[in-house]
C-alpha positions as CSV (number, residue, x, y, z in Angstrom):
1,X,3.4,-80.5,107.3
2,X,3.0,-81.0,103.2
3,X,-0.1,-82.2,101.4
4,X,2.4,-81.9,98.6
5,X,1.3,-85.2,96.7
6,X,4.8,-85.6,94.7
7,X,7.1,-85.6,97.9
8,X,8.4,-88.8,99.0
9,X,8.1,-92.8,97.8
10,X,4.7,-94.2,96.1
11,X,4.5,-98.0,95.6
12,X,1.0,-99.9,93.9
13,X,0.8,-103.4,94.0
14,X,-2.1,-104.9,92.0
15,X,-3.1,-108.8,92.3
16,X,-5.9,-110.9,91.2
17,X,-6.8,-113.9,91.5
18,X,-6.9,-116.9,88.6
19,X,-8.5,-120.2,89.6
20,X,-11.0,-121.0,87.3
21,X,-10.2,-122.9,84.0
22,X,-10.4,-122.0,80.2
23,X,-13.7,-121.3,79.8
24,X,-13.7,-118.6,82.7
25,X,-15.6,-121.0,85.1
26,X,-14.4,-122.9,88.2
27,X,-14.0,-126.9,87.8
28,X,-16.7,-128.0,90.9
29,X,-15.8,-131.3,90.7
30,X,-11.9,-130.6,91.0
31,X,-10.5,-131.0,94.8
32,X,-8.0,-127.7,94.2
33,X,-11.5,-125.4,93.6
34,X,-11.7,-123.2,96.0
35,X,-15.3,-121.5,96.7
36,X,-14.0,-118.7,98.7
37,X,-11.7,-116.7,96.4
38,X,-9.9,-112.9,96.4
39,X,-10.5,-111.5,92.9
40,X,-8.9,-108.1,93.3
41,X,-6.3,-106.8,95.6
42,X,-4.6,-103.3,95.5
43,X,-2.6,-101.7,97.7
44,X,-1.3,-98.2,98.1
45,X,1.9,-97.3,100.2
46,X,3.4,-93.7,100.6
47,X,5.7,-91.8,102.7
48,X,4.3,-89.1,104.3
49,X,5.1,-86.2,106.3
50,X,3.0,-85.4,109.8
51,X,3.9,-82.9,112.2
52,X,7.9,-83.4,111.0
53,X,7.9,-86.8,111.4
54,X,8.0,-89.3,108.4
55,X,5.4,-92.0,107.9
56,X,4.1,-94.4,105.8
57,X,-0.1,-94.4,104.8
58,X,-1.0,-97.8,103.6
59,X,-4.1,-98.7,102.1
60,X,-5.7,-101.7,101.0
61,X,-8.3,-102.5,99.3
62,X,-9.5,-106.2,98.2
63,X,-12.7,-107.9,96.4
64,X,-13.5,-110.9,97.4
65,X,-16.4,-113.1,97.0
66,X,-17.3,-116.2,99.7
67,X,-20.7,-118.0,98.2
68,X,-20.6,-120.9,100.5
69,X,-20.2,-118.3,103.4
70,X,-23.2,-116.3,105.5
71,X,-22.7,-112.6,104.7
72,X,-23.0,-111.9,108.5
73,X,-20.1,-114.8,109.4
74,X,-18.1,-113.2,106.0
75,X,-18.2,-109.5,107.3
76,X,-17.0,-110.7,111.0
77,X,-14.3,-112.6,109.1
78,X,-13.2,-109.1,106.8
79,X,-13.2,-107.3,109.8
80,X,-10.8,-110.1,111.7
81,X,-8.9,-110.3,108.7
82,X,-8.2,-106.4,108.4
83,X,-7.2,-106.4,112.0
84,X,-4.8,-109.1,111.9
85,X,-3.2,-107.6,108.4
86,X,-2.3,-104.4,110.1
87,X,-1.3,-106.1,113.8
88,X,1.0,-107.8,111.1
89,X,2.4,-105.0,109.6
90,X,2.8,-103.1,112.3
91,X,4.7,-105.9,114.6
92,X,7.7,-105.8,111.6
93,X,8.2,-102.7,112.2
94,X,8.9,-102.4,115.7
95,X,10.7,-105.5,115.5
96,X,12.8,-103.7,113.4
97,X,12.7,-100.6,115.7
98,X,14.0,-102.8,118.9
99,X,16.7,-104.6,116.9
């Protein structure tokens, strides 16, 4: 087992989100506006070793901002969201694993 940080694979995807026109604002009036939007996304995957077995640590981290949304209905809906993401993730894999 190594906490050895410079063993294996590291990948960083970074995203954001551009919606709003040239003067840094959304358009209200425009259909395509959106009012829910993801300004930041960053994810982290590694390889990593546990108990002689390889694996891989994801971790994800996004910012996003739902104004038209109830904080209490928006938190359910992260939560949901985060679930589903790594039901996702995981399903390819043993998908893979079975063919």
């Amino acid at each position: 087992d190594s906490e050895n940080d410079d063993e294996g694979a590291k990948y960083l995807s970074i995203a954001r989100s551009v919606w709003e026109n040239e003067d840094g604002t959304a358009d209200e009036e425009a259909a395509e506006a959106t009012r829910c939007e993801m300004l930041l996304s960053v994810n982290l995957i590694r390889d990593v070793s546990y108990r002689g077995e390889k694996w891989c640590e994801i971790t994800s981290l996004t910012h996003g901002v739902s104004p038209g949304i109830p904080i209490f209905i928006a938190r359910k809906a992260a939560l949901m969201a985060a679930e589903k993401y790594i039901r996702d993730i995981r399903s390819v894999f043993e998908k893979q694993r079975r063919d």
